[in-house]
DRENZA-492559 format. One record per residue (C-alpha): residue in one letter; residue number from 0; y, x negated, z. Coordinates in steps of 0.25 Angstrom, whole numbers, plus 5000, padded with zeros to 4 digits. Example, Ala and Ser with C-alpha at 12.3 -4.5 7.8 and 13.67 -1.06 7.14 Angstrom:
2
 r   k   yy   xx   zz
 A   0 4982 4951 5031
 S   1 4996 4945 5029
***
This chain:
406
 r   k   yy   xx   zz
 X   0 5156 5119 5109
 X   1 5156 5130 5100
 X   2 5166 5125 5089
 X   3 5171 5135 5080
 X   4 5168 5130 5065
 X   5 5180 5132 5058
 X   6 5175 5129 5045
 X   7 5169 5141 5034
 X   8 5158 5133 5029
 X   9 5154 5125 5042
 X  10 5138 5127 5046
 X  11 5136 5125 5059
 X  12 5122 5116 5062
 X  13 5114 5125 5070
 X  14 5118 5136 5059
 X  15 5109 5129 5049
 X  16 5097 5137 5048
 X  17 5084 5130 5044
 X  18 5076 5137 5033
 X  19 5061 5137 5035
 X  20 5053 5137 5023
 X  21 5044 5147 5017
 X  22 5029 5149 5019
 X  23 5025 5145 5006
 X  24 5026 5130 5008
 X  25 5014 5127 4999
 X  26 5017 5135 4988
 X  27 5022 5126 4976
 X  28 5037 5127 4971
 X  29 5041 5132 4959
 X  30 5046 5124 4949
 X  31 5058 5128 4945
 X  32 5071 5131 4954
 X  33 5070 5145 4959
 X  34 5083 5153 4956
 X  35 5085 5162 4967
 X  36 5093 5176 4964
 X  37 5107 5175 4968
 X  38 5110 5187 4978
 X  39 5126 5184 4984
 X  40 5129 5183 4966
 X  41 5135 5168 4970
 X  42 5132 5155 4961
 X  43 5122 5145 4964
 X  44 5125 5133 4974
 X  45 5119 5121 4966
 X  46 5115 5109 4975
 X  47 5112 5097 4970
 X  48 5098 5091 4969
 X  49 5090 5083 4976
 X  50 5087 5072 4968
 X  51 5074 5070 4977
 X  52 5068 5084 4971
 X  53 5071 5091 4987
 X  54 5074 5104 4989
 X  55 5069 5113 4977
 X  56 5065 5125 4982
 X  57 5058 5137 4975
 X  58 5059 5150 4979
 X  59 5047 5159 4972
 X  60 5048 5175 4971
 X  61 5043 5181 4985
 X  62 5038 5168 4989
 X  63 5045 5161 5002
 X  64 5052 5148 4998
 X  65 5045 5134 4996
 X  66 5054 5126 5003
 X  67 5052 5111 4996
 X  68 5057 5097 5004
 X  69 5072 5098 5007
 X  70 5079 5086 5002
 X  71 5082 5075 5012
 X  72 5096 5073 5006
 X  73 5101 5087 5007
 X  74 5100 5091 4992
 X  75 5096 5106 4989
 X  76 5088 5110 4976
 X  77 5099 5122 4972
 X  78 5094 5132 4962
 X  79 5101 5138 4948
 X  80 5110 5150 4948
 X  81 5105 5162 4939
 X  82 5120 5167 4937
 X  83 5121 5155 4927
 X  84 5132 5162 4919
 X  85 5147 5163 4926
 X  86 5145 5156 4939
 X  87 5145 5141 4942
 X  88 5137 5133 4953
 X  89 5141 5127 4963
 X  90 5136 5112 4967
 X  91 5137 5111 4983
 X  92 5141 5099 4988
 X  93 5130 5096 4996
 X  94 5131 5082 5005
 X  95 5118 5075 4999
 X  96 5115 5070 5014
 X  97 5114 5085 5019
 X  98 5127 5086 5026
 X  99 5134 5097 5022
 X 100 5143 5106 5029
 X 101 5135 5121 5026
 X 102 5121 5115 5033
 X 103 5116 5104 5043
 X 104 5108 5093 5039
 X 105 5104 5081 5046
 X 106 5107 5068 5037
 X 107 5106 5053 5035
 X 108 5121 5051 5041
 X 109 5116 5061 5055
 X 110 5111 5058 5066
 X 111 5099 5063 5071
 X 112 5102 5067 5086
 X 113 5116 5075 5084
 X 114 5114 5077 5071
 X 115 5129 5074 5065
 X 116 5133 5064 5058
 X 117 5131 5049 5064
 X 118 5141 5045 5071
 X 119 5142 5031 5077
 X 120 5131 5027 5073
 X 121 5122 5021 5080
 X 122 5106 5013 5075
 X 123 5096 5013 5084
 X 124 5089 5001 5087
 X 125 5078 4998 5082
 X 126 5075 5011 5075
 X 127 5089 5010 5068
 X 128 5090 5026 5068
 X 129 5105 5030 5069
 X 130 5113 5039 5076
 X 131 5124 5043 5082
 X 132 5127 5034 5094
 X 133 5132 5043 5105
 X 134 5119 5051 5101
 X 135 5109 5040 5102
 X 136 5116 5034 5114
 X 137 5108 5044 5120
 X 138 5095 5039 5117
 X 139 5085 5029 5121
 X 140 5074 5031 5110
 X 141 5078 5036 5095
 X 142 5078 5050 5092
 X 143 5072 5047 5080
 X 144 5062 5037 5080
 X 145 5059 5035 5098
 X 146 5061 5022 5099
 X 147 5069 5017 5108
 X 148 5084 5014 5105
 X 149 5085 4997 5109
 X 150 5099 4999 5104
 X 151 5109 5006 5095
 X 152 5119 5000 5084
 X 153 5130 5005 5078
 X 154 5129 5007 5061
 X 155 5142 5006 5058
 X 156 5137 5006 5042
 X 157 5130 5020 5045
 X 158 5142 5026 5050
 X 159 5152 5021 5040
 X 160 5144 5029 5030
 X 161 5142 5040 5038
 X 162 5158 5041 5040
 X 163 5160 5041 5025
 X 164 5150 5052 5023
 X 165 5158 5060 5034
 X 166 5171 5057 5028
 X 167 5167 5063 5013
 X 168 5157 5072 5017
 X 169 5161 5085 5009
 X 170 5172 5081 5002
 X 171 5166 5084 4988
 X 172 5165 5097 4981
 X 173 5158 5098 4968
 X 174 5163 5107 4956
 X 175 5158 5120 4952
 X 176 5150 5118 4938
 X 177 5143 5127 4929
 X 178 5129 5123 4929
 X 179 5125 5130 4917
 X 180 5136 5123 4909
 X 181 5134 5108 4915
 X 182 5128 5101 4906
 X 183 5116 5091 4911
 X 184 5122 5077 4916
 X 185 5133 5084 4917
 X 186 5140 5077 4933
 X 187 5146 5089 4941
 X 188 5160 5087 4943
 X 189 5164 5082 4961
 X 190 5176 5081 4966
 X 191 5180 5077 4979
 X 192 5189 5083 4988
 X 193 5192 5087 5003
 X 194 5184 5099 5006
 X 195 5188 5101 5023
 X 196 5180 5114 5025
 X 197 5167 5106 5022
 X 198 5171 5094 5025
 X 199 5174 5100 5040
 X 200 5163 5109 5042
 X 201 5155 5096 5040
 X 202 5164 5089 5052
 X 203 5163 5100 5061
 X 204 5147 5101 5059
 X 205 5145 5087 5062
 X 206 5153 5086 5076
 X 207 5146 5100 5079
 X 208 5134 5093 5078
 X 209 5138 5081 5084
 X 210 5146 5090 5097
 X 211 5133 5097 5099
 X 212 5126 5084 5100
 X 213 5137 5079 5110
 X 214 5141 5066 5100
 X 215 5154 5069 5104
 X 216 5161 5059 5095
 X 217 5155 5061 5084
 X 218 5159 5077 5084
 X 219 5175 5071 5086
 X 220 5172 5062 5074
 X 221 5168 5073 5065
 X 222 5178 5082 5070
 X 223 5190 5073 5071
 X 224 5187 5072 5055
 X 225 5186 5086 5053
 X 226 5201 5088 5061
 X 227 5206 5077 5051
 X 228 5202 5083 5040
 X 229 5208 5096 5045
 X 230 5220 5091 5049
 X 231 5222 5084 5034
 X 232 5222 5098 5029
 X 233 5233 5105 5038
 X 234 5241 5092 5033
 X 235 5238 5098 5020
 X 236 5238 5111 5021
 X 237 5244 5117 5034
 X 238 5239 5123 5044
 X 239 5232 5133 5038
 X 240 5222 5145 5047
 X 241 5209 5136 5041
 X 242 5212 5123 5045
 X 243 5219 5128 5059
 X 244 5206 5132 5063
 X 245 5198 5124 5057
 X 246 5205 5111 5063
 X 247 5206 5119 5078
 X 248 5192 5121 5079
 X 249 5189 5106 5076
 X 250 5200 5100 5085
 X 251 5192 5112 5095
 X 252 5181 5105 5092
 X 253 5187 5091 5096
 X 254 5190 5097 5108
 X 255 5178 5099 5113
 X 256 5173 5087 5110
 X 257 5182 5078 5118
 X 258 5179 5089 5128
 X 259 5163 5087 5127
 X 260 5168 5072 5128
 X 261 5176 5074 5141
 X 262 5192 5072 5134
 X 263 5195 5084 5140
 X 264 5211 5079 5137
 X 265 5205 5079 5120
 X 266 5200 5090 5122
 X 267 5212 5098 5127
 X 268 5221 5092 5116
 X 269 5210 5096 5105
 X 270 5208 5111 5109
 X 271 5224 5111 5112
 X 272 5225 5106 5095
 X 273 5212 5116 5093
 X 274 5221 5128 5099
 X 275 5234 5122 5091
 X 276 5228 5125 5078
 X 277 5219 5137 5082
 X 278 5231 5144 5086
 X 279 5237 5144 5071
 X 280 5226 5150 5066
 X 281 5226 5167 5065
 X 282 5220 5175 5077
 X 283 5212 5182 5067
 X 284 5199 5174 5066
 X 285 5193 5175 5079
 X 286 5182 5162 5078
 X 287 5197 5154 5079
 X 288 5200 5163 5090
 X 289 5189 5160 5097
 X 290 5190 5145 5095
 X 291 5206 5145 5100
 X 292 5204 5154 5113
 X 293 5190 5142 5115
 X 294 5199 5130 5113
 X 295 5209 5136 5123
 X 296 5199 5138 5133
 X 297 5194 5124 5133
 X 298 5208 5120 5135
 X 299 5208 5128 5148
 X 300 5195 5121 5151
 X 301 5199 5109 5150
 X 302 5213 5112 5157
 X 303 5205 5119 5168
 X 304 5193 5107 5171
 X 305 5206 5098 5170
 X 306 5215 5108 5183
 X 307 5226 5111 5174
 X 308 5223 5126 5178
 X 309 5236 5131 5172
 X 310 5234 5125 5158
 X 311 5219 5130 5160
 X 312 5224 5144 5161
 X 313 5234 5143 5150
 X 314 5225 5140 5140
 X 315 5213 5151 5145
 X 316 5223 5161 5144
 X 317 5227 5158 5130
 X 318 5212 5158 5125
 X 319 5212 5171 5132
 X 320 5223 5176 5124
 X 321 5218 5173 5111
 X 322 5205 5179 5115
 X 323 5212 5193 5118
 X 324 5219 5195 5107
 X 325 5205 5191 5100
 X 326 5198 5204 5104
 X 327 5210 5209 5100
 X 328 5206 5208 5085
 X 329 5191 5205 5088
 X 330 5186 5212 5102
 X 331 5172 5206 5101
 X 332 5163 5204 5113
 X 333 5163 5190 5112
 X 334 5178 5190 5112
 X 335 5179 5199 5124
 X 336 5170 5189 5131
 X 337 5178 5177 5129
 X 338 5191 5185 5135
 X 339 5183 5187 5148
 X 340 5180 5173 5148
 X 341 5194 5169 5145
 X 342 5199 5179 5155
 X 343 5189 5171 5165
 X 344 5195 5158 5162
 X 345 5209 5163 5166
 X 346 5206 5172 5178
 X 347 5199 5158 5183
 X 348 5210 5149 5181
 X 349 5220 5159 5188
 X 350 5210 5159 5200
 X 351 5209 5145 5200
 X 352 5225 5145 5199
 X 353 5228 5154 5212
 X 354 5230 5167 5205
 X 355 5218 5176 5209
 X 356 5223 5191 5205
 X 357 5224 5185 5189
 X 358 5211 5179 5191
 X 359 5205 5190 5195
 X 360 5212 5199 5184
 X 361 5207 5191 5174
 X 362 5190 5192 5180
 X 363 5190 5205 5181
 X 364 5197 5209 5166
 X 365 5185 5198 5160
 X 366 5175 5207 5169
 X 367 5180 5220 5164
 X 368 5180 5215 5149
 X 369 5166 5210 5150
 X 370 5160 5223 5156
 X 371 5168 5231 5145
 X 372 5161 5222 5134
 X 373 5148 5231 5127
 X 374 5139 5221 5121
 X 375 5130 5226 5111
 X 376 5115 5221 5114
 X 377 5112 5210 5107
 X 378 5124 5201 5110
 X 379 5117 5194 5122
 X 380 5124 5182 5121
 X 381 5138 5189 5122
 X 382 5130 5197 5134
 X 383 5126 5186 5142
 X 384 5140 5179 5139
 X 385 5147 5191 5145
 X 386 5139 5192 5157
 X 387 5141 5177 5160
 X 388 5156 5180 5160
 X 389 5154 5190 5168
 X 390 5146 5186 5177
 X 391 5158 5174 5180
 X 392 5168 5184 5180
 X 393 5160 5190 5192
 X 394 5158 5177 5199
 X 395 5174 5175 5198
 X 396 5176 5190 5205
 X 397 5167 5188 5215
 X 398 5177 5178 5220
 X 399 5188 5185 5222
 X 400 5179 5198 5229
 X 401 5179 5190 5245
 X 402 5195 5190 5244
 X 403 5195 5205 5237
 X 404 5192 5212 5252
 X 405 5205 5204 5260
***
């Protein structure tokens, strides 16, 4: 699955990169926070403390850093702004277990073999590690500790709390406040409210996870909540361009789960909803694009696996429309690619449904448009993608050559 995250600030898991420290690890920290110089002209992210003494980390002129002990609790030692006259700082809400939706963390509430948040949480007996249960059902021995699993429990209790962290996770936004002009005691001022966008790009990161670790139910869980929420806020607001696409890519998402699950008839009515609300938003953004001509080929799949051929075809020739009048805007490569490939799922529905002369029509336009395409060197990937077409585009006029001399 390559699900199209519809949300701005959403990280992806594998996009986090992991920063190695310096050379220097024996030279001795400086004392005092370091006040790096402010290139972009912005102020200051203040984050909060850690009340352990983690994470200070000093950065001495023309020295690599000395990266000290990160905090096991997720707090980050911030340093002060020098432009400390007109612009305030900003305190980050920052989740004090390490969950956020800008960077991955494994925390107390995760489990440890797909690396989301429990789900149906299951103790192992007799260590009394815990994880998900459709993860460690896969196990004889612990993945933590070796020894081998006698039985598993369900922790009810465990999972209640991890429920509740799940349902007000990133639902408070702190205040902007002058630090200069705070007075010492002084309690910074929170207030909670509904923030989606995080709140979402959170959900969609731990079924991700989840999906990739082929806990199935736990990625619906995560994902059903983040269509609720969505759905909450076309109540309120309409359906608006954001939350079109936003709730198409999730109910997309959806569908390929009950499809990894083997629901095929879920996962037709999910990408059917997912091409519903796709088809609202403009034709404009090309990633939504992308993601509507996708959903409308799984459809077909699923219609073809299941011999409904003319439903099959209906649906291929749509995604193939969309993809047309895309390169109309945006003739990349990659977009010429996926036309041959749609033109190649059509031309072998109409072989398969009798009607030869469009079959062959349709190979021998992808061929055409293929050998046309000029790639530049260094675009392997796409390279070896066109050739893999092409070589089945090949295979599907070879068929047709023994009936060509009669």
């Amino acid at each position: 699955m390559k699900p199209v995250c519809p949300f701005v600030r959403a990280s992806r898991p594998d996009d986090t990169c992991i920063k190695k420290p310096g050379e220097n690890q024996n030279k001795q920290q400086a004392g005092q926070e370091s006040k790096p110089k402010h290139e972009s002209g912005e102020s200051t992210v203040v984050l909060p403390k850690c009340p352990f003494g983690y994470g200070q980390e000093s950065k001495p002129k023309q020295e690599s850093a000395v990266v000290s002990p990160k905090c096991p609790f997720g707090y980050v030692q911030g340093s002060n702004s020098r432009q400390e006259s007109e612009e305030s700082a900003i305190m980050s809400p920052k989740c004090p277990f390490g969950y956020d939706s800008q960077t991955f963390k494994l925390g107390p509430f995760s489990c440890m073999i797909c690396q989301a948040l429990l789900y149906d949480c299951s103790r192992c007996v007799p260590c009394s590690h815990v994880f998900c249960k459709a993860c460690i059902s896969r196990f004889k021995d612990c993945p933590l500790c070796g020894v081998d699993i006698e039985k598993t429990e369900g922790d009810e209790n465990l999972q209640n709390v991890v429920d509740r962290f799940i349902e007000g996770h990133a639902r408070i936004k702190r205040s902007q406040v002058n630090d200069d002009k705070e007075e010492k005691g002084e309690r910074k001022t929170v207030m909670y409210e509904d923030v989606s966008l995080k709140r979402g790009a959170f959900l969609v990161q731990q079924a991700m996870l989840a999906f990739r670790a082929n806990n199935i139910n736990s990625a619906k869980s995560r994902l059903t909540m983040c269509e609720d929420d969505i759905r909450g806020q076309l109540e309120r607001m309409g359906n608006t361009s954001e939350f079109c696409s936003q709730l198409g890519a999730v109910l997309g998402m959806l569908g390929d789960c009950c499809r990894a699950s083997g629901d095929a008839a879920s996962a037709v009515t999910y990408f059917e909803e997912c091409v519903n609300f796709l088809v609202k938003v403009p034709k404009d953004d090309l990633e939504i694009t992308h993601t509507l001509s996708v959903s409308l080929n799984k459809i077909g799949d699923l219609k073809y696996y299941d011999g409904d051929l003319e439903a099959a075809r209906s649906h291929y020739f749509k995604a193939l429309d969309v993809r047309r009048n895309a390169i109309k805007q945006h003739s990349a490569p990659s977009q010429i690619i996926n036309v041959a490939i749609s033109l190649a799922k059509v031309a072998d529905v109409d072989r398969n449904l009798g009607n030869e002369d469009a079959a062959v029509g349709g190979f021998e336009e992808a061929i055409k448009m293929l050998q046309s395409l000029k790639l530049n060197p260094e675009e392997v990937s796409l390279e070896q993608r066109r050739l893999s077409v092409l070589q089945f585009l090949d295979s599907q006029m070879e068929k047709k050559q023994p009936d060509s001399g009669d």
